[in-house]
Structures are given as C-alpha cells and as structure tokens.
C-alpha positions in Angstrom: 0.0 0.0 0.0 1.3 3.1 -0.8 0.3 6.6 0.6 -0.3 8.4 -2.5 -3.2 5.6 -3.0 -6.9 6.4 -2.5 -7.1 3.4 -0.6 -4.8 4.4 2.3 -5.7 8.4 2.1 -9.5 7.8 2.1 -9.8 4.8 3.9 -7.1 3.1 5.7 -5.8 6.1 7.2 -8.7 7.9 9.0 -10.0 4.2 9.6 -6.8 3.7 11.6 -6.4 6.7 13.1 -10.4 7.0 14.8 -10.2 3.6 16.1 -6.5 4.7 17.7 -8.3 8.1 18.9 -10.9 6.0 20.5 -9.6 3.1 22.4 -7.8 3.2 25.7 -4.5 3.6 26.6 -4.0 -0.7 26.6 -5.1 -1.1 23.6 -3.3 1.8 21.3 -0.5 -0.8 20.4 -2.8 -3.3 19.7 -4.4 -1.3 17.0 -1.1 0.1 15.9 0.0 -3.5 15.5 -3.2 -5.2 13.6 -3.0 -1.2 11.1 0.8 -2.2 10.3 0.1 -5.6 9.6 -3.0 -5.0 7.3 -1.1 -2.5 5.8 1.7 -4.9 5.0 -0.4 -7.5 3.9 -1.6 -5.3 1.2 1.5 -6.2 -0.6 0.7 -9.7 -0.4 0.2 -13.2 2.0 4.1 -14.1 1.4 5.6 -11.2 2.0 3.6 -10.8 5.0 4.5 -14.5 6.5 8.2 -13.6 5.4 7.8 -10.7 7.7 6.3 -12.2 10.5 8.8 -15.3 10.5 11.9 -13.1 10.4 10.6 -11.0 13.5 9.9 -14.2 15.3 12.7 -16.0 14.6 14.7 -12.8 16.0 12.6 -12.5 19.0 13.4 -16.0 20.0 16.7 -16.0 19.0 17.2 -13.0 21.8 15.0 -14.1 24.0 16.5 -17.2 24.6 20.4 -15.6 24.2 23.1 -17.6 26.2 23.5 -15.7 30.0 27.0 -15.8 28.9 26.6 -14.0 25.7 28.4 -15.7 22.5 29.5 -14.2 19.1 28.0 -17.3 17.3 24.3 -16.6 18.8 23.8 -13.2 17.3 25.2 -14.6 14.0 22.4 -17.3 13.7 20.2 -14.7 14.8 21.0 -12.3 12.1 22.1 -15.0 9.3 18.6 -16.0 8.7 17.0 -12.5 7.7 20.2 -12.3 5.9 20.2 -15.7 3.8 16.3 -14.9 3.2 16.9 -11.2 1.7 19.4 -12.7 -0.4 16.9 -15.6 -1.5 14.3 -13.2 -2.3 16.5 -10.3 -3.9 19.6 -11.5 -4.9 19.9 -14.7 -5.9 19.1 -14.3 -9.2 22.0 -11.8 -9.5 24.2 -14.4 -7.9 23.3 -17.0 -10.2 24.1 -14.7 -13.6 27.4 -13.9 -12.2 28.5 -17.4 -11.7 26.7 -17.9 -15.2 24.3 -20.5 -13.7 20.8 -20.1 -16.1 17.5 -19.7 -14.4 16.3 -22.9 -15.1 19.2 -24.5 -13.5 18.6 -23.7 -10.0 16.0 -26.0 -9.3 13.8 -24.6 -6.4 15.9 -21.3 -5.5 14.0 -20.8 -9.2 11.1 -19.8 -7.4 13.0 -17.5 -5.5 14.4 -15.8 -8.9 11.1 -15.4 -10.2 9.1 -13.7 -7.9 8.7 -10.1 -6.8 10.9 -8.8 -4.4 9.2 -8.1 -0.7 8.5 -4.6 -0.6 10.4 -3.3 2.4 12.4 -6.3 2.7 15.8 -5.0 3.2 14.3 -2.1 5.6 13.0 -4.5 8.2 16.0 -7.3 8.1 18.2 -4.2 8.7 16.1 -3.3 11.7 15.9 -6.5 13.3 19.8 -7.8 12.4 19.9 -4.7 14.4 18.2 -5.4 17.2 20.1 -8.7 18.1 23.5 -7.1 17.6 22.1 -4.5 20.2 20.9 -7.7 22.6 24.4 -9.1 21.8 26.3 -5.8 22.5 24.0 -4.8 25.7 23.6 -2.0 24.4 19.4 -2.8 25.0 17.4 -5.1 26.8 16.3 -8.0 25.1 12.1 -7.6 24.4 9.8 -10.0 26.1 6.8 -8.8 24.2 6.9 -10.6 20.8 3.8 -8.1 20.3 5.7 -4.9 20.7 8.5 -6.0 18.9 6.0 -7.5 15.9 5.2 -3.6 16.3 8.4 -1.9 16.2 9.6 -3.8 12.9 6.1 -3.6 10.7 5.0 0.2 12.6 3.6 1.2 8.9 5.2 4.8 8.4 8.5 4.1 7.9 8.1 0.2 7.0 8.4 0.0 3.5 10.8 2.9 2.3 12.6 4.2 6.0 13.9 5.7 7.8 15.6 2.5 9.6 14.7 2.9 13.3 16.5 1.3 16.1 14.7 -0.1 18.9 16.3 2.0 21.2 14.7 4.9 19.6 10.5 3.5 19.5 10.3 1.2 22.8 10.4 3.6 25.1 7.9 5.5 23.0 5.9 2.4 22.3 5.5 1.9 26.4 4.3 5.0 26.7 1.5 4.6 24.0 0.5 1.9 26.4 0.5 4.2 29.9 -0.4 7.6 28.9 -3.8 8.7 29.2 -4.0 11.4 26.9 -1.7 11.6 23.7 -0.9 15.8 22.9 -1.0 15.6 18.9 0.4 18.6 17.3 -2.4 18.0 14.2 -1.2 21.2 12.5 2.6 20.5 12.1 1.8 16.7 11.8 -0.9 17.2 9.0 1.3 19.8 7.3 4.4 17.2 7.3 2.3 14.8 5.4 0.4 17.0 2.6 3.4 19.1 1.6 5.3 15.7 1.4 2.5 14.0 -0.7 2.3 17.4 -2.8 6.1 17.2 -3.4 5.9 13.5 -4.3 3.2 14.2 -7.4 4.5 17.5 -7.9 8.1 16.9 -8.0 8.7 14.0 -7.9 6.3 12.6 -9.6 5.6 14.8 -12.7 9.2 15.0 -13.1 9.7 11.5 -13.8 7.2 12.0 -16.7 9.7 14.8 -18.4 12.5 12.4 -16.9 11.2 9.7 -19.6 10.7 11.2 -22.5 14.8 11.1 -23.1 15.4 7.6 -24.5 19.3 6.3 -24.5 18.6 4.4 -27.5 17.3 7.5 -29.6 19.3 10.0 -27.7 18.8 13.9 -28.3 21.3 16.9 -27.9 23.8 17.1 -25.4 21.5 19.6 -23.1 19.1 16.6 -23.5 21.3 14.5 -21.8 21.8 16.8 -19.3 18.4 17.5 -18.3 17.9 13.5 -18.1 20.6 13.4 -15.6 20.0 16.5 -13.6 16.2 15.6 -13.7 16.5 12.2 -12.1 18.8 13.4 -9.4 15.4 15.7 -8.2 13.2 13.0 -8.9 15.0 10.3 -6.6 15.3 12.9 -4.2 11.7 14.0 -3.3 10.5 10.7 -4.2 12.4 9.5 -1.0 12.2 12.3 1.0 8.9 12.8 0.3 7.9 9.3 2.0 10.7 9.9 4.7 8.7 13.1 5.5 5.4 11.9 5.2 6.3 9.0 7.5 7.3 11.8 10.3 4.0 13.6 9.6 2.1 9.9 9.9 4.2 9.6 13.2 3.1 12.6 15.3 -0.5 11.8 14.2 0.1 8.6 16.0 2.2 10.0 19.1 5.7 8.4 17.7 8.4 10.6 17.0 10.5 9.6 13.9 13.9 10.8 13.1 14.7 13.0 10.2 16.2 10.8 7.1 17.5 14.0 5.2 19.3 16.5 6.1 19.0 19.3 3.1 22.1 16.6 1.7 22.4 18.7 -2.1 23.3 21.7 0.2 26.3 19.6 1.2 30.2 20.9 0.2 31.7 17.6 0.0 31.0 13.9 -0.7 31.8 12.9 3.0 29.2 15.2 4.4 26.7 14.3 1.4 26.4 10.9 3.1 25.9 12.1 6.8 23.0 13.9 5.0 21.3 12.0 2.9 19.8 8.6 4.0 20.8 9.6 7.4 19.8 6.1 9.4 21.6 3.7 6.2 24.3 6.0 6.5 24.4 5.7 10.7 23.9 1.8 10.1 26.1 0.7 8.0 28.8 3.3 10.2 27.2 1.4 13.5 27.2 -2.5 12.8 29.9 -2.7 9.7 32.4 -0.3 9.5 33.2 0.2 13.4 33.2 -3.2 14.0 35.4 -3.7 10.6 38.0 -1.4 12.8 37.1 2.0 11.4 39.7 4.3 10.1 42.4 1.7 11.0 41.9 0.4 7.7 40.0 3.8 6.4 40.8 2.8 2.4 39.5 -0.7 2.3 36.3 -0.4 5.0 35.2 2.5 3.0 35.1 0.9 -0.2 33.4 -2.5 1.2 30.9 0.1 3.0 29.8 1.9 -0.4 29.8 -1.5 -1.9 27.7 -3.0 0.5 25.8 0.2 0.5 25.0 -0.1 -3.5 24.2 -4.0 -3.1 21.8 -2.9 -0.5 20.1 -0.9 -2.7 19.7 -3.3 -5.9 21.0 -6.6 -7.2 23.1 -6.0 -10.3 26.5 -4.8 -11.5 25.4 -0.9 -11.7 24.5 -0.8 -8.1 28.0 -2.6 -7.1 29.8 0.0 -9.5 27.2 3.3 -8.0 28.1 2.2 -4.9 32.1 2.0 -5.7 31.8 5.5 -7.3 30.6 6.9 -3.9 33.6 4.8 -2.2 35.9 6.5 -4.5 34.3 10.2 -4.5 34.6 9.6 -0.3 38.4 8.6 -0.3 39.1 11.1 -2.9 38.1 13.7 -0.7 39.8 12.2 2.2 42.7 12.6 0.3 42.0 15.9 -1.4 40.4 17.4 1.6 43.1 20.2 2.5 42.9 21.7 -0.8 39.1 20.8 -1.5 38.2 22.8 1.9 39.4 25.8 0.8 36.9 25.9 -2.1 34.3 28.5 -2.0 31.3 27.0 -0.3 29.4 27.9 -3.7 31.8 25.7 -5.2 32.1 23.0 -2.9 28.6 22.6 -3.2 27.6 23.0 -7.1 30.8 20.2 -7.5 29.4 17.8 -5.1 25.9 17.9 -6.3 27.9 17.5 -10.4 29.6 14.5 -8.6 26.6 12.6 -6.6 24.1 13.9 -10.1 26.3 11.8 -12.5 26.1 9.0 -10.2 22.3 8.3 -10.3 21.4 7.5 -13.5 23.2 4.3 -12.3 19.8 3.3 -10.8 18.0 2.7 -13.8 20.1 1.7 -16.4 23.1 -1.0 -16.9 26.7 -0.1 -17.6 26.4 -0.1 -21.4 23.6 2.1 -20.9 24.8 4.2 -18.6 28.0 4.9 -20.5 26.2 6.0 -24.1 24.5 8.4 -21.6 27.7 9.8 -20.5 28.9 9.8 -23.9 26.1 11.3 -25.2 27.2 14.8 -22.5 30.0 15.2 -24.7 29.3 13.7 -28.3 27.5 16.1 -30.9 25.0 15.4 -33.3 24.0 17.4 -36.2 20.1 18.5 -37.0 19.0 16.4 -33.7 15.4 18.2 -32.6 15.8 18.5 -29.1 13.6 16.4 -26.7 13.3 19.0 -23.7 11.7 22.6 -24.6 11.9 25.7 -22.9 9.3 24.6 -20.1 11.1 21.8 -19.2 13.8 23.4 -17.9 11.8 26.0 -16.7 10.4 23.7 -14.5 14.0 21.9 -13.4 15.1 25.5 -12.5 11.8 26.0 -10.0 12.2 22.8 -8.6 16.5 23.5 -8.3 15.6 27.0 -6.9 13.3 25.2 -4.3 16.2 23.5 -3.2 19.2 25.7 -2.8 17.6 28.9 -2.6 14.3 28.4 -0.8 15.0 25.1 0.9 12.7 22.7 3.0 13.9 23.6 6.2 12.9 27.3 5.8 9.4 26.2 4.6 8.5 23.2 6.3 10.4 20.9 8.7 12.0 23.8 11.2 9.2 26.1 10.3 6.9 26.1 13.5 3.6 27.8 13.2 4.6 29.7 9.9 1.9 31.9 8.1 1.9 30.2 4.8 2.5 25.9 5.6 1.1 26.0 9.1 -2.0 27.7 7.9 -4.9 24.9 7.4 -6.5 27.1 4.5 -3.3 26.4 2.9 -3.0 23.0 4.2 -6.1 22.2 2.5 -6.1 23.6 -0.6 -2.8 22.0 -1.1 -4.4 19.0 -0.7 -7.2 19.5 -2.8 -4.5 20.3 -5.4 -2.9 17.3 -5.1 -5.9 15.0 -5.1 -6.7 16.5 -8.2 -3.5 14.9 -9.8 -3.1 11.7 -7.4 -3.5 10.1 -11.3 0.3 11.3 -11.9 1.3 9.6 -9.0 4.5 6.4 -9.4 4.9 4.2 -7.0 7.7 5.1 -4.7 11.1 4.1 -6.0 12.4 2.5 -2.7 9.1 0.3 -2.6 11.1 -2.2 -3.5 13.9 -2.1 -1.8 
C-alpha cells in the first residue's frame, strides 16, 4: 500500500487513526500492531508470512540468548533474515554472475522469479539490528513478541525508512501503552504529510514524466542528456524524502516521534558530508554494525570501499549498483585525500561540485553499464540537425524545482518552520491537498518500494 493511494488516504488512514483516537490507553498498540500488519499484507500473504517469520525468529533467537553472551548466537540470529533477503533479492543476480541459467537452479527458481518483498531490506536491517544491540547490551532483550511485531512492521517508515533502532521506538511504544491522553500537534503533523504528498506528485512525480521522455537508445542533444541526468537526481530525491517526510508527519498523528532521514544533503560541500546527510539512518547503520566493528579508520581505504559497496548492493542486485556504490567509495576517499585543498573551495563551489559529482552518479539506478556509458557519452558527443527532446518549459520547471532546493530550501518552509503563516495555515494545508488529489493520477509508486 502506498500513501499516495486512495485506498490508504480515504480509507485506511482515518480508519486507523479513529479507532486509535478511541480506544484506551491498553489497547493503542494493539491497534497500531493489527494497522501495520494490514497495511503490510496489502503487498501480499508471502511477503507478510516472510515478515512475521523473520521477527519471530529474531525475538526468540534473543530471548533465549546464552547468559553468557556468545558471538555465534547473534550470528544465527542475524544469518537467517540475511540468507532470506538474499533468497528473495539476490539470488538471481548471484546465479548470472557465476553464469548458472534460471532454469538450473531447481527450487531457489522460485525465489528468482518472484517479486521482491517490498520493504524487505528495511525491516532485516532493523531486526539484524536489534540482536547485535541484545548481543552488545547496548538494549534489553524484548519479552513482548507483540511490541516487537510492532516496532519492525510500525507502517510509516516500514516500506521505504527511515531504519529505526529499537532504542529509539520502545520507550515511545510503552508509553502509548500508559499515557492517558496523547498531545498531537495535528497542524505541524498534518502539514508534514500533505506538503510531502504534494512534493511527491508534484516533484517528484511529474518530473519522472519529463525524466522519460529522453530515451538512450534514440538519444537527443547534449543539453538533453543533461536535463535527463539533472532531472533524475530531483526525482529520486523528493521521491524518498517525500515518504521519509510523510512518514514523520504519519508519526506525530500517532504520538511516535520519527527521526529526520535528510538532512538538506544537495546543500552539502563535500561527498563525506553528502552521506551524513542524505539517508541519514543507512548511513548511521552501516557506520554502526559494519564499518566500526570492521575497525574504522584503522583500515579507512578498504572499509570504506566495502561500506559503499555494501551500501549499492543494498540498494539493488546488479552490476550498476555494485559500480554506483564503488563510485561513492571513491568520490569519499578522494576527498579524504583531497580534503586540504578541497576545503578551501568557495562554499558555492564546494557545493555545485558535489551535487555535479553525486548527479552523475544516479542514472546508475535505472540503467546498466552499457547504458549508462552511451548516456555519458552522449554529454560530450555532438550530433547534427537532432530536434531536441526537452523545450523551454522543461527546464523552466528543473530551474523552479532547483531553486526550491538551494535557494528556498525545505527547512525554511517546512520541517523547522513552527507555526509559519503560509504551511502551518490549514487554509493552505487544504487547498494544497485538494490540489494534489486533483492529480493523485500522476502519481509512481515510490522508487524505494522495493527495496
């Protein structure tokens, strides 16, 4: 289910949110749980029994920990949601890299075949998570297989982030179950999730529609290729900050406070800083449970670059998302190595260059190497009488939509804007809404749904 539907917006939603209104304190997180898995089960009954096994399994698997706690107990406990993401996502990959055909892996063929979870590697990074916490002591193991069940499939940030850490929800989830009267901040909350749902058609959304019209095989002018790139480096962004947002907004309408996933990141002046601003809690996990316990800078060169590359596999099985994410491990350690002279860029600069850098990067998420380089090529190869495939308004509307972000910026307007005239104003609110309905027909599924 996704929350540009009508189905969640006109029903599922205000469904969920007057029967949590209206029960008692005791029975908040029951509601919460039965919404989340409804809302998971939209996706389908195997997805939602793979769910629901991997948070068991976990569960028990901490539950029952050693007293004397041992490496090779958290390693069961995570290797499971580990060997079933790669069953559901990756073995296919695997199996065209050792050249193995489809037909020749008997039943991990079903596994190749089928759509991937949506969610899936969201919720196995939240509960590998949670027993490497158990393990570390760094949180007490949860007896309640229902408010655990809760934390992992809690619907706003379950399918595209951010990746919560039980630390942050269960003492938040206790208090759903003790405190008498929730204070819900409905203005800021509601005003989170419509100008997030109004960026993700608007933006996001209708921009993917310019987006397509460039075709690599066809081509166009150089500017064309341009626009493509620049284009889809907005479009990923608001598609995924958009639900990150929304998610918040969804949050305080339920009492749960959920951390920020973006941090303004295209304001950033380096690569480094780019990725302690953009995906925030990937970014803090993979720092947290793979590249401190790899020993850190000790071995900065090499943990970096399985980091990035761990980060692009993460994010899609195939060769371009191994080579996105060794681009980002090499834009990282080139900075690291260029930073004295880099730093004393003019922030302008420091800026436009990092969002060139991270831009050229994207269009590694759609298409495959071959593809990707005829795009590249196609930034510096000229062609003669070639109509161009983006007019005047095109760009017109790349430039508001760029202008948005490093001029206006969502922090001014929205997200650190408290009781502001124009976004706080339910008039506004509304009609924005209204707006938005009125093209909900533009709307994509998110891109992350499937991650």
């Amino acid at each position: 289910m996704n929350f540009n539907a009508p189905e969640f917006l006109f029903f599922f939603l205000p469904i969920t949110l007057l029967v949590y209104h209206t029960v008692g304190p005791h029975l908040r997180i029951r509601v919460l749980l039965v919404a989340s898995l409804i809302f998971y089960a939209w996706s389908g009954l195997l997805p939602f029994a793979l769910m629901v096994a991997t948070v068991v399994w976990g569960w028990l698997l901490a539950l029952y920990q050693p007293v004397r706690q041992r490496a090779w107990s958290v390693a069961i406990a995570a290797a499971v949601p580990i060997l079933l993401l790669w069953l559901f996502k990756y073995v296919a990959f695997t199996a065209s890299l050792v050249g193995i055909p489809l037909s020749h892996l008997g039943p991990l063929e079903f596994f190749a075949l089928i759509t991937v979870p949506a969610g899936i590697s969201f919720y196995t990074f939240k509960i590998v998570a949670y027993n490497v916490d158990v393990y570390d002591g760094a949180i007490e193991r949860e007896t309640s297989l229902r408010r655990l069940l809760t934390f992992i499939s809690f619907f706003p940030p379950l399918i595209a982030g951010p990746i919560l850490r039980y630390r942050q929800l269960a003492p938040q989830l206790r208090k759903l179950e003790t405190d008498p009267q929730l204070k819900i901040d409905w203005r800021e909350a509601l005003k989170l999730f419509v100008f997030a749902l109004a960026a993700k058609i608007f933006i996001a959304d209708i921009l993917r529609l310019m987006h397509e019209r460039y075709s690599v095989a066809t081509g166009g002018t150089q500017l064309d290729a341009l626009f493509s790139i620049l284009s889809y480096s907005f479009v990923i962004y608001f598609d995924f900050w958009s639900y990150s947002v929304m998610a918040i907004g969804l949050g305080r309408m339920l009492g749960v406070e959920i951390p920020r996933n973006f941090l303004e990141p295209y304001l950033s002046f380096s690569p480094k800083e780019f990725w302690r601003r953009w995906h925030v809690t990937l970014s803090f996990w993979l720092r947290d449970y793979v590249y401190l316990k790899m020993g850190g800078r000790e071995r900065y060169v090499r943990n970096i670059l399985i980091i990035f590359v761990l980060c692009g596999l993460w994010h899609g099985a195939g060769l371009n998302f191994i080579v996105w994410g060794a681009y980002h491990a090499a834009l990282v350690i080139g900075y690291h190595w260029l930073q004295p002279w880099w730093d004393r860029l003019p922030k302008g600069v420091g800026i436009a260059l990092t969002f060139a850098l991270v831009s050229f990067g994207w269009p590694l998420f759609y298409l495959d190497l071959s593809n990707y380089l005829t795009l590249m090529g196609a930034l510096i190869a000229t062609k003669s009488a070639v109509a161009p495939v983006f007019g005047a308004q095109h760009w017109t509307y790349l430039a508001a939509v760029a202008f948005l972000v490093f001029v206006l910026r969502e922090d001014r307007l929205l997200l650190l804007a408290k009781d502001q005239a124009i976004t706080g104003s339910p008039v506004v609110q509304g009609t924005v809404f209204v707006a938005t309905l009125a093209f909900l027909s533009f709307g994509r599924n998110f891109i992350y749904f499937q991650f």
